[in-house]
C-alpha positions in Angstrom: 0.0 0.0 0.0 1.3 3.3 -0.7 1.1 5.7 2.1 -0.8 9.2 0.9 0.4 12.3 0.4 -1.5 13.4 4.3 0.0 10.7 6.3 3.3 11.4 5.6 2.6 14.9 6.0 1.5 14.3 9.7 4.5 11.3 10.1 7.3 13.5 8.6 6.0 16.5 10.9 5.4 14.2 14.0 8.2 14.1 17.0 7.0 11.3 19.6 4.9 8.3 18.2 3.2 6.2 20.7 4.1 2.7 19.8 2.1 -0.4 21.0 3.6 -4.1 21.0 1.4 -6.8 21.8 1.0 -8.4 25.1 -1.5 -10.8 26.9 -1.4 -7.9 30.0 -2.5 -5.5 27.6 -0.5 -3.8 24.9 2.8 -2.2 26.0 2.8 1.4 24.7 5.5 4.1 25.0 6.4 7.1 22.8 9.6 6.9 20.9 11.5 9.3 18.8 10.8 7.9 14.8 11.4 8.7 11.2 9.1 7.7 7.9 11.0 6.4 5.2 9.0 5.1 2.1 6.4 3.3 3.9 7.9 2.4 6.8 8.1 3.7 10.6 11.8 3.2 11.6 13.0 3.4 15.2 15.2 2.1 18.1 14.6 0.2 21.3 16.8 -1.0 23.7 17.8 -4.6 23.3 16.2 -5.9 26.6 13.3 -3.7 26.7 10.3 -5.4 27.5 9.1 -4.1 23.6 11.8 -5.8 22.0 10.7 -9.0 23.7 7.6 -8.8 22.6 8.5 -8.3 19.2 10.4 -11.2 19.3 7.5 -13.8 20.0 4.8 -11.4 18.2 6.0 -8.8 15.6 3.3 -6.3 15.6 2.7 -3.0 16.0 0.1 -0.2 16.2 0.6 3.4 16.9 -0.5 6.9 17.1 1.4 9.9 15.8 -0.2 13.6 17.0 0.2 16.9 15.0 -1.7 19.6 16.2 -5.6 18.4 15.6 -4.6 15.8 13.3 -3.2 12.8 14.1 -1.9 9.2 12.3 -2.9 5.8 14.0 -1.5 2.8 11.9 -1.1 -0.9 12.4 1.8 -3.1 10.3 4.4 -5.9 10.6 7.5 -5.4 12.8 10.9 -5.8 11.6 13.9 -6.2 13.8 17.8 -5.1 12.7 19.7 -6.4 15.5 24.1 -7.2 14.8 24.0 -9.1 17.6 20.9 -11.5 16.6 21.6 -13.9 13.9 17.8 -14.6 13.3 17.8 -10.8 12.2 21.0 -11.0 9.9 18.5 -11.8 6.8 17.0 -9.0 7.3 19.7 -6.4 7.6 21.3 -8.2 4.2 18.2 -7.5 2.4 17.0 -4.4 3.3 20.3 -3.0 3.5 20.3 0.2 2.3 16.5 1.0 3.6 18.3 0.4 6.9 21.4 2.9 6.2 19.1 5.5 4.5 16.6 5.3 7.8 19.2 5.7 9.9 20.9 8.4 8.7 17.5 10.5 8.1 16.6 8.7 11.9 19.7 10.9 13.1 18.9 14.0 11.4 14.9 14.1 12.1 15.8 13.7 15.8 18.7 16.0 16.3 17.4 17.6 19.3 17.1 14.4 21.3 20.7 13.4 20.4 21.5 17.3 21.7 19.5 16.2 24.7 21.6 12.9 25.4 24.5 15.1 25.1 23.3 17.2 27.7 22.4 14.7 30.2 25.8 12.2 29.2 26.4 11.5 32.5 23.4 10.2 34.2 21.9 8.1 30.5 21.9 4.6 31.5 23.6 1.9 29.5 20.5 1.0 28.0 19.9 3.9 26.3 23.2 4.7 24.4 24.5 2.7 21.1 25.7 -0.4 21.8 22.4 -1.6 23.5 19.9 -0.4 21.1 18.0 -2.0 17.8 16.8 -1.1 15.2 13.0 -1.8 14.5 10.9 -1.1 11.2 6.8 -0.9 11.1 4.8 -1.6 7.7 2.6 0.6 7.4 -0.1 -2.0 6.6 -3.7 0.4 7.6 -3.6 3.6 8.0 -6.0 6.2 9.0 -6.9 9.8 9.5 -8.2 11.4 12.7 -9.2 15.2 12.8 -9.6 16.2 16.5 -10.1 12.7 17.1 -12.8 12.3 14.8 -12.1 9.4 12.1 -11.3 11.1 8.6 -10.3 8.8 5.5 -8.6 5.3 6.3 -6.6 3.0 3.9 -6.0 -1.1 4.2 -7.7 -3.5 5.8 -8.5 -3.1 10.2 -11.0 -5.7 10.4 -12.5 -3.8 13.4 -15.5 -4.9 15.0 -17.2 -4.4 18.5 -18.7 -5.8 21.1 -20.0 -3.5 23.7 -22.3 -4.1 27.0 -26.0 -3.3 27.5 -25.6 -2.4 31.2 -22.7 0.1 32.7 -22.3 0.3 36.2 -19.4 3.4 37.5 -18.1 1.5 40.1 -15.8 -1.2 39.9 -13.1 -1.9 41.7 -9.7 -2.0 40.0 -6.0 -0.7 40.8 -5.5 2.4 42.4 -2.4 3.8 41.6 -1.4 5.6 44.9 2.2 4.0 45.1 3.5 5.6 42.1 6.6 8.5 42.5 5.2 11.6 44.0 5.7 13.7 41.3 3.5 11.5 38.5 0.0 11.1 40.8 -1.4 14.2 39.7 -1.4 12.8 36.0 -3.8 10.1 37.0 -5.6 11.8 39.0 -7.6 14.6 37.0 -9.6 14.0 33.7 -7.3 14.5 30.3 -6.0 13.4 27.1 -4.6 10.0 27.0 -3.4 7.3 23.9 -6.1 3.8 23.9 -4.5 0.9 22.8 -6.8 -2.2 22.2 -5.9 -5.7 20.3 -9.1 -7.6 19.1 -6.0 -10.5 17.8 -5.2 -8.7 14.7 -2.3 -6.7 16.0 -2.7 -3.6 18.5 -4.1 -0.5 17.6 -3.3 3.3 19.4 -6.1 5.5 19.3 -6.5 9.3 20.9 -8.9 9.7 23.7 -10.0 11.7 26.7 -10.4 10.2 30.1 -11.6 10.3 33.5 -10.7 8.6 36.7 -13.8 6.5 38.8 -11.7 5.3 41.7 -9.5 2.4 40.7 -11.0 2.3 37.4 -10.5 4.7 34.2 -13.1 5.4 31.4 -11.4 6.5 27.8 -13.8 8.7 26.0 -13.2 8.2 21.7 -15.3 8.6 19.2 -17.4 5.2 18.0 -16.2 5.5 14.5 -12.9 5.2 15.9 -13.7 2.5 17.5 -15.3 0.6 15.3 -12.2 0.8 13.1 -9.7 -0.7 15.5 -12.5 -2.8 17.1 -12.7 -4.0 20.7 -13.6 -7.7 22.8 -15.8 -8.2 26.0 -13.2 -8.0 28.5 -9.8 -8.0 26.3 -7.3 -6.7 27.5 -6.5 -2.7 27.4 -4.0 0.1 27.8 -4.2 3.6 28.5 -0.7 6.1 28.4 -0.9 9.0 30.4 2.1 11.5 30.0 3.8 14.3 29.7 6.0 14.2 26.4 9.3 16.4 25.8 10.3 17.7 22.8 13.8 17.1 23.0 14.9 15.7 26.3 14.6 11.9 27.4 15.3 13.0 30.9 12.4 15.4 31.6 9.4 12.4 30.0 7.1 11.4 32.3 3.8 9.1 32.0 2.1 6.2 33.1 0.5 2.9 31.3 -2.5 1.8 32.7 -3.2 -2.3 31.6 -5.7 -4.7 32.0 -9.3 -6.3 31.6 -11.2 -3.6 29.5 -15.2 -3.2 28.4 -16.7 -1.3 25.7 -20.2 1.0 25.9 -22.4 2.5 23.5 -24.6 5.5 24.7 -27.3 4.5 22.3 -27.0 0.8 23.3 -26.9 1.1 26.9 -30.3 0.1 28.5 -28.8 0.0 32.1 -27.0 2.7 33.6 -27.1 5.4 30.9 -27.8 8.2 33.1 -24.2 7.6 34.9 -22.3 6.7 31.4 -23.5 10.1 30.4 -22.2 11.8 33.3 -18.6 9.9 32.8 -18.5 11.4 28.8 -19.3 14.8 30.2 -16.6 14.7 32.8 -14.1 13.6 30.7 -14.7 16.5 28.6 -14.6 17.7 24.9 -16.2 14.7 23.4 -16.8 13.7 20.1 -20.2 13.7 18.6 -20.6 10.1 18.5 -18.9 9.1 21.8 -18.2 5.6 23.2 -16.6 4.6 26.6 -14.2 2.4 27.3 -13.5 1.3 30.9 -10.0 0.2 31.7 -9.8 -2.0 34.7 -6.2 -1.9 36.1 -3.7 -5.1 36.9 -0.9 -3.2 36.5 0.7 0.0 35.8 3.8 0.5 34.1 5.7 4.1 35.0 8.4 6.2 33.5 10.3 9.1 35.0 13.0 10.1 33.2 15.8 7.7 33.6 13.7 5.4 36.3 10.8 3.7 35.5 8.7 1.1 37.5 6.1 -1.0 37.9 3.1 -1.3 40.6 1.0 -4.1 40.8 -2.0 -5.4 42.9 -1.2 -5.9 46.9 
């Protein structure tokens, strides 16, 4: 498929991508520095990040690149360059000089992260220099349009399809996040914008959203269109990124994923507890004229801090 003239626009102007890897917790999504080149998404991961081992057993990707109002979600086939991994040395052979071509436009695209590395030499972990990073390449398989979250023109095949519940009840009891580092609980705390990453078995798929909070449990506002294109399961598994992105500095990136059992509801659908799923789209704020909810139901949440990142799990 070749990618149109509009989604390279909003790739080639994009600076963070948030990038989903499948996972039976829910998919693993964090934003990464990127570069388009023909119709691929190139990148780099470190070689023992928990995205990289994932890609290993399943490679598949979705993700969701923001300009302004206008945004890029895609899903496509995952490709690993890796010197040090002979079941990649095929791959690096053959797509040669794709790989040397990304790289170096890779380099130049994201010159004020490398400027940012500079400036913070001395605390950047191993992980995060040369030596222990790979390269990684999306497809860009199915692509699709989104105009202040509203679903504009698509292209490929997303085989989406829903299944959402008759009866919506606010409370449920999930994980509350109230042993993460001081200075990230006031991102889960009050009602904002947020990346939705759902996998129906087809691959995952990154879609904007707003949400709100409901104790342990968090509700992602999108549009029904939207969600009908990346499609959603009774009680698959969910993820919802909460951050705050930098421009050009690693060290100053903050957020939190949110994964686990997740539930999809129609407004129009709903015969039980429509009065209370109204009141969650209104409190989440700004939403789309055709909105849906989904409810992510917390096992675990992954955090990130700069250098330090963690993870906080049920008692």
């Amino acid at each position: 498929m070749g990618i149109p003239d509009a989604v390279r626009a909003v790739l080639d102007r994009g600076i963070l991508c948030h990038l989903a890897a499948p996972s039976p917790a829910g998919p693993h999504v964090t934003p990464v520095v990127f570069v388009r080149d023909g119709d691929r998404l190139w990148g780099t991961t470190g070689r023992g990040t928990t995205k990289a081992a994932l890609w290993r057993r399943a490679p598949a990707a979705g993700g969701l690149v923001v300009v302004g109002d206008t945004a890029v979600t895609f899903r496509g086939a995952v490709t690993l360059y890796d010197a040090l991994d002979p079941s990649t040395w095929w791959s690096s052979a053959t797509r040669a000089p794709q790989l040397a071509r990304a790289s170096a436009r890779f380099t130049v695209k994201n010159a004020r992260f490398f400027a940012g590395y500079a400036r913070d030499a001395a605390h950047v972990p191993l992980a995060w220099t040369p030596p222990a990073r790979v390269v990684f390449s999306v497809d860009l398989d199915a692509v699709a349009i989104l105009e202040d979250g509203r679903l504009g023109r698509r292209w490929g095949t997303w085989h989406g399809r829903v299944e959402t519940r008759t009866s919506f009840r606010r409370s449920a009891r999930g994980l509350v996040p109230d042993r993460l580092p001081e200075d990230l609980r006031d991102l889960v705390d009050r009602p904002g914008s947020g990346s939705l990453a759902l996998d129906r078995g087809r691959g995952p798929a990154v879609v904007p959203c707003r949400w709100v909070r409901s104790g342990g449990v968090y509700h992602a506002v999108v549009s029904r269109r939207l969600l009908q294109l990346v499609g959603t399961g009774s009680d698959a598994a969910g993820s919802l990124v909460i951050d705050r992105a930098s421009t050009w500095r690693a060290a100053r990136m903050q957020g939190v994923l949110l994964r686990g059992p997740s539930a999809a509801f129609d407004p129009s659908t709903v015969r039980s507890g429509a009065t209370s799923l109204a009141e969650v789209i209104a409190e989440a704020g700004r939403p789309p004229d055709d909105p849906a909810v989904v409810r992510i139901t917390p096992r675990t949440v992954v955090w990130w801090s700069g250098w330090s990142s963690g993870t906080v799990g049920r008692r």
